[in-house]
C-alpha positions, 0 to 999 in steps of 0.5 A: 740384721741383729739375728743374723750377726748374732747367729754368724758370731755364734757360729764363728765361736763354736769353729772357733772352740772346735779347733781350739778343742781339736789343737789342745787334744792333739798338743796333750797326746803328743801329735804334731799338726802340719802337712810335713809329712807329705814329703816323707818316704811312704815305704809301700807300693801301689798296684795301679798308678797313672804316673810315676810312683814306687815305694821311695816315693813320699806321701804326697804322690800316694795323695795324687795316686788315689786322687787320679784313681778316684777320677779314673773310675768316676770318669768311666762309670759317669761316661758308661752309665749315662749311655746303658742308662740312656739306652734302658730308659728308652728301651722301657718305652718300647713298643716292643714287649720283650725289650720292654719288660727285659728293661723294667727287669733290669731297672727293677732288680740292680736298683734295689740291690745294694751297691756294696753287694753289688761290688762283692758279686763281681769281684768275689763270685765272677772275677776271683773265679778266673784261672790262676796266670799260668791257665790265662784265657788268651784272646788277640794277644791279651790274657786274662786272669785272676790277677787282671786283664793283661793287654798290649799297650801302646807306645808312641814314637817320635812324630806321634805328636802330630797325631795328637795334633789333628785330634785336638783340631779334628774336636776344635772343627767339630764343634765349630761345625755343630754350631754352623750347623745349628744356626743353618738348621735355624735358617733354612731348616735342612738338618745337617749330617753333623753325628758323622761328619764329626766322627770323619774329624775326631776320628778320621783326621787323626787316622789319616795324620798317623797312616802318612806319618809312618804309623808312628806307634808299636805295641808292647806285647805283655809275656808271662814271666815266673808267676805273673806277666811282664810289659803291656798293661794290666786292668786289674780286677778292682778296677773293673768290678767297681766300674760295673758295680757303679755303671750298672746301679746307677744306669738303672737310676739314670733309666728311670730319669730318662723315662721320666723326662721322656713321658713329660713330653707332650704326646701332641708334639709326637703326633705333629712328628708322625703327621709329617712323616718323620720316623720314630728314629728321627722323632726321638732323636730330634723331637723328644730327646732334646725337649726331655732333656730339660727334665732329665738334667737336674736328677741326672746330675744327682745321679752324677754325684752319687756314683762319684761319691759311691766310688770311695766304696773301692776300699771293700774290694782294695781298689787304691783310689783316695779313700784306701790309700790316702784316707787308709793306709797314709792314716794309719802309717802316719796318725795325721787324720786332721789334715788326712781327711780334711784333704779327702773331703776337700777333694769330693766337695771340690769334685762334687761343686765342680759337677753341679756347676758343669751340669747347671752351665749345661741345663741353662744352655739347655733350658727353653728361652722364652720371650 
């Protein structure tokens, strides 16, 4: 107990002159310290926002800017490479020799690039390439371009809330059902259609809810005006070539994962499947995958917070997340960098912990309960 209330007031003494250090230095050089400048106007404007927000607004909306950026493009890449990683894995341990070596090829090469390049080759050499917006590629109303994908956008109309209504049901219902499900399954062993019967709820419900409401949407139809295009909506290059960047490297990572967990499996439980006569299909799907997820989730989850932590590599292409308009541009306009970054790294830590506590929460639920 002596060493260790020793080693805790020396670590308190040594935050302590950092931030006496820090204050003394930032006093001496005629900084001010606070968080008042968040009110401030910022003056500059933001290409892609999913709020409100101009160059009258201040400092803090450039902060919740960047913030919903940075969990826009963690959210699409976490969601699309799990499943391209998921399907590589699988595909690597096909008896299929082509599929298999096209895989181990993939795997093998986008792994052992780095990630950085990987972002420059999709923007510089495949997006940057596209034809100016007068010479769009047009396809089923939407144009692309160099300056993006210009799309319709949806609007919704008064009673769209009820569509919105049967959706949440239609999820709440689903997974009631999976429940009911698995506890039939338990008793009686008879596996229940639950994959498409959720699809006819989170899907189906809300369609039919908008046929009988009168279609309650139209859509915005974007139409080039001077140089660029007005109304629908806009993915712009950035976005999309640090998505793939990051779904396709950390896929290959997330393959080698799942190809792992899938090879711990003992082979005695896929010869007791095909004793029964249950096809591949069905073994992998109710057999293998379940008992390889027990080994796929602690690194899957690693892989997680890399891609989250590797999207603050959007500033080499001017993606606005956190790092390029917060951590950038509000750094260098104001000079506030003790509570800039203090602010960006509180952000990752809080989106990183908030990670592994879901996925710890889901490895338990997962993990084998012996007697």
């Amino acid at each position: 107990m002596l060493f260790q209330v020793l080693l805790i007031g020396a670590i308190l003494l040594f935050a302590g002159f950092l931030i006496s250090n820090t204050l003394n230095n930032l006093e001496q050089r005629g900084i001010t310290t606070g968080f008042g400048f968040l009110s401030q106007k910022a003056g500059f404007g933001i290409p892609l926002t999913l709020i409100e927000y101009n160059e009258a607004s201040t400092y803090g909306a450039t902060f919740w800017v960047g913030l919903l950026n940075t969990l826009l493009v963690s959210v699409l890449g976490i969601i699309a490479a799990t499943i391209l990683g998921f399907i590589m894995g699988v595909a690597r341990l096909s008896d299929n020799w082509l599929i298999a070596k096209l895989s181990s090829v993939y795997i093998e090469v986008f792994r052992n690039i780095p990630l950085l390049l990987q972002i420059f080759f999709w923007y510089f050499a495949v997006l940057r390439t596209l034809p100016s917006p007068r010479q769009s590629i047009e396809f089923m109303g939407s144009f692309l371009n160099i300056r993006g994908l210009s799309m319709p956008a949806p609007v919704a109309e008064s009673g769209f809330s009820l569509v919105v209504g049967a959706f949440v049901v239609g999820i709440v219902l689903t997974f009631v059902m999976t429940r009911w499900a698995h506890k039939r399954q338990d008793e009686t062993g008879q596996i229940f259609p639950t994959f498409w019967a959720g699809i006819g709820l989170i899907v189906g419900l809300p369609l039919v809810v908008f046929l009988f409401a009168g279609m309650p949407m139209h859509l915005d139809y974007p139409v080039l005006k001077g140089f660029n295009f007005r109304g629908g909506m806009t993915l712009i290059p950035e976005l999309v070539a640090l998505w793939l960047a990051l779904t396709i490297y950390t896929a290959a990572f997330i393959a080698e994962t799942v190809r792992a967990g899938i090879l711990a499996v003992p082979k005695g439980q896929l010869e007791a499947a095909f004793a029964l006569g249950l096809p591949k299909v069905r073994t992998l799907r109710l057999i293998v995958i379940p008992q390889a997820m027990r080994v796929i989730i602690p690194p899957l989850t690693s892989q997680y917070l890399n891609l989250a932590k590797n999207s603050s590599l959007a500033a080499a292409v001017a993606y606005p997340d956190l790092v390029a308009v917060f951590a950038g541009t509000t750094l260098n306009q104001t000079g506030q960098a003790v509570e800039i970054m203090s602010m960006t790294m509180a952000v990752y830590l809080t989106m990183s912990i908030l990670t592994s506590l879901f996925m710890n929460w889901y490895n338990k639920r997962m993990s084998l309960i012996e007697r």
